[in-house]
N, C-alpha and C positions, 0 to 999 in steps of 0.2 A: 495422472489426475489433472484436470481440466477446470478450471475456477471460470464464472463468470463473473467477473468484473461489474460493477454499475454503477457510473458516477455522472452529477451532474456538470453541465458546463455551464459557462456562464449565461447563454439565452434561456436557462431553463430547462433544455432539451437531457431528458436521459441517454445516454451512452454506455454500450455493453459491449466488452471486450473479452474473449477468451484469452486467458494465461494459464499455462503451467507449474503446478503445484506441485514440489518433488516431497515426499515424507521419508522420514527415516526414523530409527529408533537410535535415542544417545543413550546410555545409563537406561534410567529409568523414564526416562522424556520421550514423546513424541514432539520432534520438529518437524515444523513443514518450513520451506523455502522457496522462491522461485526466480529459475535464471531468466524470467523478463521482467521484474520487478526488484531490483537494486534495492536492498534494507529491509525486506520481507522477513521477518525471522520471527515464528511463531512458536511457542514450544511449551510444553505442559504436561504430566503426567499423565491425564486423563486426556483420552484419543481426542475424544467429542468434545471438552473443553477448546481442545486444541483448535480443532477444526470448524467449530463456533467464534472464534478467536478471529481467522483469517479474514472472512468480510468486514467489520472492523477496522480492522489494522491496514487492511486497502485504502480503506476509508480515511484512515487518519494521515497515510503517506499519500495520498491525491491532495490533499487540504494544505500537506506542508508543501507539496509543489508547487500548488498553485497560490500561495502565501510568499512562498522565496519568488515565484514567474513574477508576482504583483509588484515586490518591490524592487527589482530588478527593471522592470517596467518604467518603476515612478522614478528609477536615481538609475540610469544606465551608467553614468560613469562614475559610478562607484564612491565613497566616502559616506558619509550621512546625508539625510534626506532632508530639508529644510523645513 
């Protein structure tokens, strides 16, 4: 399975990347996962929740990357930011 991706960058500009989504069944859960997206880990009883769930949750791991890239940015050498 084949996720489109679509997030914005900082000019504005939309970006859309194909990732692979692997699902499996746990117990009673549907997990989805993906080995190009490090912390994906989606999982729910109900399939379609589940898989409603993953854009989202893209969403929300782009935001903390580019949140940690910002201050990392602002204080490269690391301790607190002034």
């Amino acid at each position: 399975m084949t996720n489109p991706l679509m997030f914005r960058i900082p000019n504005g500009v939309e970006v859309r990347a194909d990732i692979r989504i692997a699902h499996r069944v746990v117990g009673t859960k549907h997990v989805f996962t993906s080995p190009d997206v490090p912390g994906l880990h989606v999982s729910h009883a109900d399939k379609q929740v589940a898989e409603d769930a993953i854009q989202p949750t893209l969403d929300m791991i782009d935001a903390m990357q580019r949140r940690i890239q910002s201050r990392c940015d602002r204080n490269p050498n690391g301790g607190d930011a002034a």
